[in-house]
N, C-alpha and C positions, 0 to 999 in steps of 0.2 A: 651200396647197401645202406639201408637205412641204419640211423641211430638205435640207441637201447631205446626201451618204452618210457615212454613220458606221465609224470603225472594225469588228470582231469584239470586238477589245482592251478597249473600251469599255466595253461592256455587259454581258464575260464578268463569271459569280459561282459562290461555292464556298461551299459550306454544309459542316457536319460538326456530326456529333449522336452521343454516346455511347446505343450500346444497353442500355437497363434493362428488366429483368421485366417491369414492365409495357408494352414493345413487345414482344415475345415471345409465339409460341405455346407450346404444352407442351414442343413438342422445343426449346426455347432458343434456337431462330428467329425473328430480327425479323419479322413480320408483313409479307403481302407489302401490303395497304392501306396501313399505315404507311410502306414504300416508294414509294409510288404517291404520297401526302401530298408526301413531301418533294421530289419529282420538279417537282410542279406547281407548289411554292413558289419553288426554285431558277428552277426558267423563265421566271416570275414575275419576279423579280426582274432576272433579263437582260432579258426584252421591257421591261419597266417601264424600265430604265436605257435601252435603246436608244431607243423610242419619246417619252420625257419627259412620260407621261399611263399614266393607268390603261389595263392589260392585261388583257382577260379569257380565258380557258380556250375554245378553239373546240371541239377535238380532241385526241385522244391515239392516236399509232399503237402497231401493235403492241408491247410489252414480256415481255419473257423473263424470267427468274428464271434465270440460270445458276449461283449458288452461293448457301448459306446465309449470311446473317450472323448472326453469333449473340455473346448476353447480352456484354458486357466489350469490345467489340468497334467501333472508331468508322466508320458509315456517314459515305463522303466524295460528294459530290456537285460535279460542275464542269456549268455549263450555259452555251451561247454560241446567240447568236442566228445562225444558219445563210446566211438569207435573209429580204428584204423583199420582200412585194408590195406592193397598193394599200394597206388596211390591215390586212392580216395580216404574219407572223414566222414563221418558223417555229424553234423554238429545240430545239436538240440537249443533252441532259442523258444524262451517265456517269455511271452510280453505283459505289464502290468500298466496299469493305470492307475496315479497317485496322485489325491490334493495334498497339495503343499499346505495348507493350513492346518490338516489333522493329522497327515501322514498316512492315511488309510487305503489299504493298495486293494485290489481287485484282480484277478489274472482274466486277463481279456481274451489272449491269445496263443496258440504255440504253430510250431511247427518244426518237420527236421527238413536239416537243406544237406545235400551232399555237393563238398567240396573236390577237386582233384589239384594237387599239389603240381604247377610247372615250371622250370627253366627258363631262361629270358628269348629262348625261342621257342617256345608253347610245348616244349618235348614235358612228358611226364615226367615227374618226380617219384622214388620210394620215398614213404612218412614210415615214423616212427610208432608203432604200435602204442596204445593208450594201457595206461596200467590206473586201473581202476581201485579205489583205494576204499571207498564206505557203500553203504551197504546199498544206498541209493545208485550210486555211481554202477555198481554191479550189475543192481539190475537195469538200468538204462545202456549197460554194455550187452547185456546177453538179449535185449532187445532189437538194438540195434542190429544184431546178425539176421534177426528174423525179419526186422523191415528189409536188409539188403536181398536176403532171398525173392522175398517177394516182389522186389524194384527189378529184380534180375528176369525174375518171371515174367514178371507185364512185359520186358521188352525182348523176351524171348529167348534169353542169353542164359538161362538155368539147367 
């Protein structure tokens, strides 16, 4: 049986990685793959923190590219686990774009990725329900049920 419910607080994580040439295409744009990389790690590490067992990559929803990031320039990422099912997560990752010289951030990106918590032989895990504590947290929780409906749907399982 799963644990009691766990904070958001808990399990949020913030990654931040200086962009160099080699993440960059020719225009001196981090690579949108290279974005996608660190999205999954950040999430990663939140389902991992909330669940206390390894997390693997179910799914990834839609993602946009709304601004460049580019060479000198430090990708910030903050990722919090949304909601729990049986055992899936679903974790919510923003990704920002920051000069180090002014500090001035921009949100480039988001996306939700759904986790599923497993055992060291791939067997499922129960996670611990998420106990949502402020008002944003709330509503990113009662959201979350309705993106899972709708993931349930597309694949036919509703």
């Amino acid at each position: 049986m799963a644990e009691e419910a766990k904070p958001v607080r808990v399990s949020q994580s913030e990654m931040t990685e200086l962009v160099l040439p080699n993440d960059a295409n020719i225009m001196g744009n981090v690579l949108g793959g290279k974005v996608m990389h660190l999205v999954d790690l950040c999430a990663a590490i939140a389902a991992c923190r909330h669940c206390g067992s390894v997390a693997v990559t179910a799914s990834v929803d839609h993602m946009d590219f709304r601004y460049p990031i580019h060479i000198g320039e430090l990708v910030v990422l903050r990722a919090s686990v949304n909601r729990a099912f049986h055992t899936s997560m679903e974790v919510g990752v923003k990704v920002f774009a920051e000069s180090m010289l002014t500090g001035e951030r921009r949100h480039t990106s988001s996306a939700y990725l759904t986790f599923v918590a497993v055992d060291e032989s791939g067997e499922r895990l129960a996670v611990p329900p998420v106990l949502p504590e402020t008002d944003e947290e709330k509503r990113r929780y009662e959201q979350a049920g309705r993106r899972r409906t709708q993931r349930l749907a597309q694949r036919g399982m509703a």
